[in-house]
C-alpha positions in Angstrom: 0.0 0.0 0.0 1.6 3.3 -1.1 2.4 5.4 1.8 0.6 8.5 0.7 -2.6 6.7 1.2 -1.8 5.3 4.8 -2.9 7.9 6.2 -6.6 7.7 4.4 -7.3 4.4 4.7 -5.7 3.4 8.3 -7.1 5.7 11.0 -4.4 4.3 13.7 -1.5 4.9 11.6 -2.7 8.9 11.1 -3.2 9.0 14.8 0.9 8.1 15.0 0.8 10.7 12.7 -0.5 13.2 14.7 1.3 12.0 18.0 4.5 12.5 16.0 3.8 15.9 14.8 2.5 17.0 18.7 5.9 16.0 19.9 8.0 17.6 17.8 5.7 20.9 18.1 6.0 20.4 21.7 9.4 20.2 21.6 10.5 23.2 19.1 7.6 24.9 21.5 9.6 24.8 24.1 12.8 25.7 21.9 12.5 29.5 21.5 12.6 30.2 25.2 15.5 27.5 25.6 17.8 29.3 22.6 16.6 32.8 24.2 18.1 31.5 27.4 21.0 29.6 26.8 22.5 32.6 24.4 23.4 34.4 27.8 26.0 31.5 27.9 27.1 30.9 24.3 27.1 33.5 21.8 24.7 32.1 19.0 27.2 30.7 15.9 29.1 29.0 18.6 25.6 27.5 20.0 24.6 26.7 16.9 28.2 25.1 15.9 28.4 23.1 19.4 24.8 22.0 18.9 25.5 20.2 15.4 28.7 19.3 16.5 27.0 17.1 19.2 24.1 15.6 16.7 26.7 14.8 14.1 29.3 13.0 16.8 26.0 10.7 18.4 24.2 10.1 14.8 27.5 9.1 12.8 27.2 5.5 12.8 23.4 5.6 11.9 24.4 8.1 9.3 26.9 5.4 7.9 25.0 2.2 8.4 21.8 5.0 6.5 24.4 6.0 3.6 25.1 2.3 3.0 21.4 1.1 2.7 20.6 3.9 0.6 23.6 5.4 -1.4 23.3 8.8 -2.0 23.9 9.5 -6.1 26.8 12.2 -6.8 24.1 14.1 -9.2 22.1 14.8 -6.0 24.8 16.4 -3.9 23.6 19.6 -4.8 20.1 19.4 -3.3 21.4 17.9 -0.2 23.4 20.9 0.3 20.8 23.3 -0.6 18.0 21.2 2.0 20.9 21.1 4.6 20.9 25.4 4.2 17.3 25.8 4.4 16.6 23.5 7.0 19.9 24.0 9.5 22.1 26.6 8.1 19.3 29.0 8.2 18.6 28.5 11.9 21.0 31.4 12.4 17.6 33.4 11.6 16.5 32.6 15.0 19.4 32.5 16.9 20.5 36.1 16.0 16.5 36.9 16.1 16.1 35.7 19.6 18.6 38.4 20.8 16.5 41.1 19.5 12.6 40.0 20.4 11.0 38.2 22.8 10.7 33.9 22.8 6.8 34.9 22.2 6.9 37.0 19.6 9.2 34.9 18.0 7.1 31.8 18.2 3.9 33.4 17.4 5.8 35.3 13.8 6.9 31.8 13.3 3.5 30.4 13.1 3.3 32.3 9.4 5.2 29.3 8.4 2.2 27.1 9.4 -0.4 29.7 6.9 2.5 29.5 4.0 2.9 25.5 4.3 -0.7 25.2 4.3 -1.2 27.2 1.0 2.2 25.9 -0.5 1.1 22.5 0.2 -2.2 22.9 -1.6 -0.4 24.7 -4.5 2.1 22.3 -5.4 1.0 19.1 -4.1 -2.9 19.5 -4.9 -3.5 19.1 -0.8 -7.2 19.7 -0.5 -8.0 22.4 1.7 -12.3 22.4 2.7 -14.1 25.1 3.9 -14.0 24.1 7.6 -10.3 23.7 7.5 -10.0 27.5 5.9 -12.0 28.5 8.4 -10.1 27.2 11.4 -7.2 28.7 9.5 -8.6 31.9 9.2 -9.6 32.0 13.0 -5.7 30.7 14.0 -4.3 33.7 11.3 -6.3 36.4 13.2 -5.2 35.2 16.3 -1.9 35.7 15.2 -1.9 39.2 13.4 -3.9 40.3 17.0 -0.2 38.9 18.4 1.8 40.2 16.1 0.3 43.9 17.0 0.6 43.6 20.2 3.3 45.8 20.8 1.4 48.9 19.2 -2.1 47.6 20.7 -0.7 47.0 24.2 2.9 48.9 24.4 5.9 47.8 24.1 6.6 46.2 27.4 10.0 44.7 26.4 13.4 45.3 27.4 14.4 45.5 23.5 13.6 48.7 21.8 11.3 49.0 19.1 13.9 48.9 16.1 15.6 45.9 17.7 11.9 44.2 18.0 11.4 44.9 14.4 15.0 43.4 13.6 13.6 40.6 15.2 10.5 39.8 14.0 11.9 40.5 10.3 14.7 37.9 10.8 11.8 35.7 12.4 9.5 35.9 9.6 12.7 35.4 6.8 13.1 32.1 8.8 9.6 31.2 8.5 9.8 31.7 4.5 12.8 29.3 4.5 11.3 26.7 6.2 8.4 26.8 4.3 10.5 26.0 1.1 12.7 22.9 2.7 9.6 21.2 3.8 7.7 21.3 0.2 11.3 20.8 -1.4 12.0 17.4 1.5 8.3 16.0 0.8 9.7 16.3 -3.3 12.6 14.7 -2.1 10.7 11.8 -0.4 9.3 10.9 -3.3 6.1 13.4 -3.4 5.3 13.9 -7.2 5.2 18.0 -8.4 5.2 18.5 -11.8 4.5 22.6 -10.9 7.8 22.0 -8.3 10.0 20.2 -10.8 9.5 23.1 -13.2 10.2 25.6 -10.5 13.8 23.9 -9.7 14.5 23.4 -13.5 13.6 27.4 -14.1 16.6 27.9 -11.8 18.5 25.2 -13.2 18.3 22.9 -10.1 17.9 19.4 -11.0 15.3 17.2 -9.1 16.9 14.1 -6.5 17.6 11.2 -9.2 15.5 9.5 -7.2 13.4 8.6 -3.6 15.4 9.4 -0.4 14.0 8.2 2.9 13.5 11.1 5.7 16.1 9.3 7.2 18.8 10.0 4.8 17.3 13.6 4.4 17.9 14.9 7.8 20.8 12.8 8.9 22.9 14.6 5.7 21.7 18.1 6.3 22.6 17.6 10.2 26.3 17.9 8.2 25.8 20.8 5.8 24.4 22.8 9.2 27.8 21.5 11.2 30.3 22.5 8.3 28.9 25.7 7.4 28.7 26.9 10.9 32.4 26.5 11.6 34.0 29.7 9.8 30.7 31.7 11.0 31.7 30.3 14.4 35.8 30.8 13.8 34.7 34.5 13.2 32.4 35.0 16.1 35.4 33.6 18.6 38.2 35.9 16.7 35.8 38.7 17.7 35.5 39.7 14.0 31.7 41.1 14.7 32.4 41.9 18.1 33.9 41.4 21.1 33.0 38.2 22.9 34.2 37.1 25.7 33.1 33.3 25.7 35.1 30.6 26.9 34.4 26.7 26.1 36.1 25.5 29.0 33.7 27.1 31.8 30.5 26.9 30.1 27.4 27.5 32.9 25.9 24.3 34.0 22.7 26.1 32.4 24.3 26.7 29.1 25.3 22.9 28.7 21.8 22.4 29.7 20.5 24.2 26.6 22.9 23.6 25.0 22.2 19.5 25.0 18.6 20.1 24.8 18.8 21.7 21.3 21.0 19.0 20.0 19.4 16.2 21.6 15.4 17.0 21.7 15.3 19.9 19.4 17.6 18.6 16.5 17.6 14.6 16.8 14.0 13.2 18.7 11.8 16.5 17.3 13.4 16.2 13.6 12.9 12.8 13.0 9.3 12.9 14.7 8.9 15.7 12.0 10.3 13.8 9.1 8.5 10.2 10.2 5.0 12.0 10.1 5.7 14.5 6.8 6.8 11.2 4.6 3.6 9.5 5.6 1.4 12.2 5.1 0.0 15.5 3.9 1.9 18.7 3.9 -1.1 20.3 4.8 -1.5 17.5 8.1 2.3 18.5 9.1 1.3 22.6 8.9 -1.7 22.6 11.4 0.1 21.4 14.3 3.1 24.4 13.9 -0.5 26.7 14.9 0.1 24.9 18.6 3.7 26.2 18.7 2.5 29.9 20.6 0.3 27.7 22.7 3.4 25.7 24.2 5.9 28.0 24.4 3.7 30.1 26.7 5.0 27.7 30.4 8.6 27.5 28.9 8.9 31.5 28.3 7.5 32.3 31.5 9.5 29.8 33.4 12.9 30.2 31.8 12.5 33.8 30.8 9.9 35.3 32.9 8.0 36.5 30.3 4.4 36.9 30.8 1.7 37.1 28.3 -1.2 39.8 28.9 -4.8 39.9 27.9 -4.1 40.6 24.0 -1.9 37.5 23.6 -3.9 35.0 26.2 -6.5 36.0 23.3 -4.4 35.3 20.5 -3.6 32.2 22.1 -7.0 30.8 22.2 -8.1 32.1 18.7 -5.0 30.1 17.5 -5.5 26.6 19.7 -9.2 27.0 18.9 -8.5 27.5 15.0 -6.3 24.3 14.9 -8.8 22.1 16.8 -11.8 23.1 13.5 -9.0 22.9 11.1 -7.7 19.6 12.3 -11.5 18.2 12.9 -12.4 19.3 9.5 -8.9 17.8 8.2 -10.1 14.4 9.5 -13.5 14.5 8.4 -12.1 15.2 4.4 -10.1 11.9 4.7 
């Protein structure tokens, strides 16, 4: 039975579906407050280099015993590359964002990613989007614009200025845009047929994958390209090229190694693979809705690792948002 239509005809294995997308939501909820946090430890190309450096040190013999099953075709090194700088290299969006905005603001510009998959899902892969599921999308979009203007609604209650928040949010939302484009470019990659996408990368003289690549081999190989092109960016931060930093590797916090192994560990290994299990078995448009829940979790984890505390205007975001996924996931299940 061809995977794309396990999800249709086997309601238990979509329910592993889902549970796999919740985690890894969950986790990367959780993951804007940790990065926030743990950059008062580790300036953020040396986070982000330490971080891959850890994921590619524990998943190296899976990566080999993966690479052996399923050779990877020298006319496909190219797109590797390019998946591995949209979907790690590009995480320096965040990192550098993080230092300018809030963990909230952050998450809740990064649920635009969510609105964008949705929409690029049904554009190139024909995902069918009903009424009901626009509408729940609708109702989570509006609870994010009324987030989004929070600052001018409520006042800008931050310790960042108002330039620095923009900064931010800009960097947050390029992010968004990026991801968007590695997960409709992995699902290709997976074996997803596009005619629209295959003319896209030809018009740019990209040639599709010669063939189907597991998520496995996907995210194990762009854990690399994040690693190797982090380490001049990282060699530059540490030679105070940009700046004078003061960071030394040897007396790292006890907190900073804690975020430190929670990003490589939960954010990068368990949350990615959850990711990549659920989006090769099913729907772009399934693997979007649950990036809506992202505000809703990182809510505890901002308060308790960064004090920050939502007010009225957000807590109302919040519920338009959790309230549009439930309708647009109900109505998701219903059009199976």
């Amino acid at each position: 039975m061809p995977k794309r239509l396990l999800s249709k005809t086997i309601p238990g294995s979509f329910m592993k579906v889902q549970a796999a997308f919740l985690g890894a939501n969950l986790i990367w909820g959780a993951a804007s407050a940790v990065i926030k946090y743990t950059l008062e430890y580790i300036p953020p190309f040396t986070f982000l280099f330490l971080r891959f450096l850890i994921v590619c040190v524990i998943v190296l013999p899976i990566t080999a015993y993966q690479l052996k099953k399923e050779p990877v075709h020298k006319n496909d090194y190219l797109n590797f590359f390019l998946l591995g700088l949209f979907s790690q290299t590009t995480l320096i969006l965040p990192f550098v964002a993080l230092k300018f905005t809030s963990a909230l603001d952050y998450t809740i510009i990064g649920v635009m990613a969510s609105v964008l998959t949705v929409y690029a899902g049904h554009y190139f892969y024909k995902d069918r989007i009903n009424k009901g599921i626009k509408a729940g999308l609708v109702l989570a979009s509006l609870g994010t614009i009324l987030i989004v203007l929070e600052p001018v609604l409520w006042g800008n209650g931050s310790t960042n200025t108002v330039p620095e928040r923009i900064l931010g949010n800009v960097l947050g939302l390029f992010y968004a845009i990026t991801w968007v484009i590695y997960v409709i470019w992995a699902k290709f990659s997976m074996g997803e047929r596009s005619g629209l996408l295959k003319k896209s990368l030809n018009f740019i003289n990209i040639q599709p994958m010669t063939g189907k690549y597991s998520a496995a081999t996907v995210v194990l190989l762009s854990f690399y390209v994040g690693l190797f092109t982090l380490i001049p960016l990282a060699v530059f931060e540490n030679l105070n090229v940009a700046g004078n930093i003061t960071f030394n590797l040897l007396t790292i916090d006890i907190k900073g190694v804690a975020g430190l192994f929670y990003m490589a560990i939960f954010s990068s290994i368990v949350a990615y693979w959850l990711n990549h299990w659920g989006l090769e078995k099913a729907k772009v448009s399934d693997f979007a809705i649950f990036g809506y829940l992202a505000p809703v979790f990182t809510l505890p984890f901002a308060y308790l690792l960064l004090g920050e505390l939502p007010n009225t205007l957000m807590l109302i975001g919040t519920a338009l948002i959790a309230a549009g996924v439930v309708i647009a996931e109900k109505n998701n299940r219903l059009g199976r």
